[in-house]
C-alpha distance (Angstrom), angle and dihedral (degrees) to the residues before:
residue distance angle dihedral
X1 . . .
X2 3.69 . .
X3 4.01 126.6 .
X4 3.52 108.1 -63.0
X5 3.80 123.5 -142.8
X6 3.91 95.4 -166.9
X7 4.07 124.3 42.8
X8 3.58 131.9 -109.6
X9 3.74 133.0 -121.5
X10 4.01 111.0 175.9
X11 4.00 120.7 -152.4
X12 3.78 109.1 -168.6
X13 3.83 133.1 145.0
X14 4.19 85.2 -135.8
X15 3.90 109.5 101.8
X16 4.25 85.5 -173.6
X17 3.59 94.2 61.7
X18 3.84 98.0 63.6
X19 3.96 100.8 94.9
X20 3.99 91.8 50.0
X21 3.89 89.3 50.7
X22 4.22 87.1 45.6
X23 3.93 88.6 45.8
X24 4.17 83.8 50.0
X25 3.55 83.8 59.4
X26 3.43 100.4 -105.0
X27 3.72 123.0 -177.8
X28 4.02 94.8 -149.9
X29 4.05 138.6 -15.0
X30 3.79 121.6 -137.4
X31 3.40 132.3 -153.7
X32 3.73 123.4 -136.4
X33 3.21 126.1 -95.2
X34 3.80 88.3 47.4
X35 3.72 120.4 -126.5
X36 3.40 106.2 -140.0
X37 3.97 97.3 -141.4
X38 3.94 87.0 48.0
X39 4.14 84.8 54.4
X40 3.70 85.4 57.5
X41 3.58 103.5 47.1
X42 3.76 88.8 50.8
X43 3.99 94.2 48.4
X44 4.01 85.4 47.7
X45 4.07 86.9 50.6
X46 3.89 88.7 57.1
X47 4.00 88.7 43.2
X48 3.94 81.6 63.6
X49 3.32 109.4 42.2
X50 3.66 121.3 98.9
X51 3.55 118.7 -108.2
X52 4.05 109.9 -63.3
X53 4.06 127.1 -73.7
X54 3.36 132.2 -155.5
X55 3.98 110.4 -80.8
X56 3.52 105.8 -90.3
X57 4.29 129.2 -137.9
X58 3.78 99.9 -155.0
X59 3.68 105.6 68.9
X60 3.89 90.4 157.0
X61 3.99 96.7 66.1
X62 3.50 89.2 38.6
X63 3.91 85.1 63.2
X64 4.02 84.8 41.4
X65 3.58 94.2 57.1
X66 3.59 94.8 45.4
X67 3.77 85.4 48.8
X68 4.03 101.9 47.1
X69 3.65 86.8 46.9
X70 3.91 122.9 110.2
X71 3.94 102.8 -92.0
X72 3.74 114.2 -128.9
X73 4.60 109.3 -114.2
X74 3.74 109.0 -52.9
X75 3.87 111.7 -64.5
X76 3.63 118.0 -147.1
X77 4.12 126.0 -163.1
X78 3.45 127.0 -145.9
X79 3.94 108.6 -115.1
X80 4.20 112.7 -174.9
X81 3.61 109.5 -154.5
X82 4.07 105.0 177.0
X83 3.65 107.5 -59.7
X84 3.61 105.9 -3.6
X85 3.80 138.1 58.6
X86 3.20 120.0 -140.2
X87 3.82 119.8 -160.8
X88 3.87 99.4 -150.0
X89 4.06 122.8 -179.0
X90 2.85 119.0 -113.4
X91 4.30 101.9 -123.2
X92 3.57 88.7 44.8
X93 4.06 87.2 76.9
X94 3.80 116.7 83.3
X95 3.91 99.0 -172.8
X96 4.02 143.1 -20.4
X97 3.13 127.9 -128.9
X98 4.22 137.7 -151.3
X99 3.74 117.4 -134.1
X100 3.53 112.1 169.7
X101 3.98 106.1 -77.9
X102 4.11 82.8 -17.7
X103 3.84 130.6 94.7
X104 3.51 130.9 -155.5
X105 3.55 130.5 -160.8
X106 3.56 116.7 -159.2
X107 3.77 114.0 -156.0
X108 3.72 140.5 -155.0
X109 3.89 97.1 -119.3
X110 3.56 80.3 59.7
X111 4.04 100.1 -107.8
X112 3.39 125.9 112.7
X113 4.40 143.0 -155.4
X114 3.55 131.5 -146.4
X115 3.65 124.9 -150.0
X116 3.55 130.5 -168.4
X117 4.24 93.7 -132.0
X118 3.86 117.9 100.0
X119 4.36 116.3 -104.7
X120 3.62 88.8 -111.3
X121 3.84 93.4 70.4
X122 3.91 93.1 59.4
X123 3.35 87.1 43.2
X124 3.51 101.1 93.7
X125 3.75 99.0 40.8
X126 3.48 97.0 55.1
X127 3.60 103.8 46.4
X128 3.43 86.0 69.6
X129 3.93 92.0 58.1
X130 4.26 88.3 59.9
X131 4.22 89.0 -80.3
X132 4.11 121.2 147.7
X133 3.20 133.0 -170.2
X134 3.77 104.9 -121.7
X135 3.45 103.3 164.0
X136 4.05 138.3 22.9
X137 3.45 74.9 -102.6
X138 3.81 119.7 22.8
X139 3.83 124.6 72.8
X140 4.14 103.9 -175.3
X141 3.78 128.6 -169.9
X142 3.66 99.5 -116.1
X143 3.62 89.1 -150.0
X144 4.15 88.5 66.4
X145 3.53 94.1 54.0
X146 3.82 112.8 111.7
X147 3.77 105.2 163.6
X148 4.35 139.8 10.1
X149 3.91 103.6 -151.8
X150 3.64 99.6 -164.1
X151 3.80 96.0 -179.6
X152 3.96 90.4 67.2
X153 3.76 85.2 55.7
X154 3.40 106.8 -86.7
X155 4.28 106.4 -39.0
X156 3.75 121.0 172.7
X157 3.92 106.4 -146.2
X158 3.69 110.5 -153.5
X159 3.73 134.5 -159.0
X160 3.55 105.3 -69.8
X161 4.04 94.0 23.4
X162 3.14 102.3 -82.7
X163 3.91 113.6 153.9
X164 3.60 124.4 -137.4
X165 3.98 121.5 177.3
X166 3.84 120.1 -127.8
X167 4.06 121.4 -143.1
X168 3.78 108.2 -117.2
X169 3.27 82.4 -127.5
X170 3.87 105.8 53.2
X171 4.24 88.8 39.8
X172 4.13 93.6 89.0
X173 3.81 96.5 45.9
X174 4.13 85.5 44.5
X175 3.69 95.0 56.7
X176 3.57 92.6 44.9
X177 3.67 82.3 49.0
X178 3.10 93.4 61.3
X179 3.51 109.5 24.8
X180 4.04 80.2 63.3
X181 4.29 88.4 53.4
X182 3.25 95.8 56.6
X183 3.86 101.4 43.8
X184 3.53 86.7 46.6
């Protein structure tokens, strides 16, 4: 793709097309059908951005930078687990986890909350808090990861020992990931 002089929202029904639009420099993906709140939050994105770059190829330090970076006073989200709402922050969680229309959050005192919303709506939020999506249905704090055993097939231990398995296909892009953090 050539410099751009306008940004890029993408609206698609593919889920597996997401890091090629990010790598196009794309300001926001959308998933068909379009949830109207979701449509918002992207258009407010664009509001924010500074004025458009030229598309960039290396998505994965762009995460890196954002990720090495000095994070802003400890965010919290609000997690509703039947009647009570629990405003959680945001490095306290060591991993999320897909279950069906259910997510749990898997935190560092070692409880956990499940919420009847789908991974893909945290998504977002968290990635900007150092979160990646590791599996189809894993999104770890990349701060909580202590060790990748690749001869178990690919587990993520994380701080207390807590095992979380890695998609062969999202393992590369994860150690670059990483590898990136910590020489940043």
């Amino acid at each position: 793709m050539e410099p751009t002089d306008y940004h890029i929202i993408f609206v698609t029904a593919y889920t597996e097309y997401a890091l090629e639009a990010f790598d196009s420099a794309a300001i926001d993906y959308l998933l068909k059908p379009i949830n109207p709140l979701r449509l918002q939050k992207a258009v407010q994105k664009v509001l924010r951005q500074p004025p458009p770059f030229p598309a960039s190829t290396d998505w994965v330090q762009q995460l890196a930078d954002c990720m090495t970076q000095q994070a802003p006073a400890r965010k919290k989200i609000l997690l509703k687990e039947r009647d009570v709402v629990h405003l959680v922050p945001t490095d306290d969680i060591l991993w999320v986890e897909a279950r069906g229309s259910y997510t749990t959050f898997f935190l560092q005192d070692g409880s956990h909350l499940m919420v009847s919303k789908h991974l893909k709506e945290y998504e977002d939020t968290l990635q900007a808090h150092s979160f990646y999506r590791v599996h189809r249905s894993y999104l770890v704090n990349v701060h909580k990861i202590e060790k990748i055993d690749r001869s178990e097939g690919n587990v993520l231990y994380m701080e207390g020992g807590h095992q979380v398995q890695v998609s062969v296909r999202r393992k590369e892009q994860l150690l670059e990931l990483l590898r990136r953090i910590t020489e940043g």
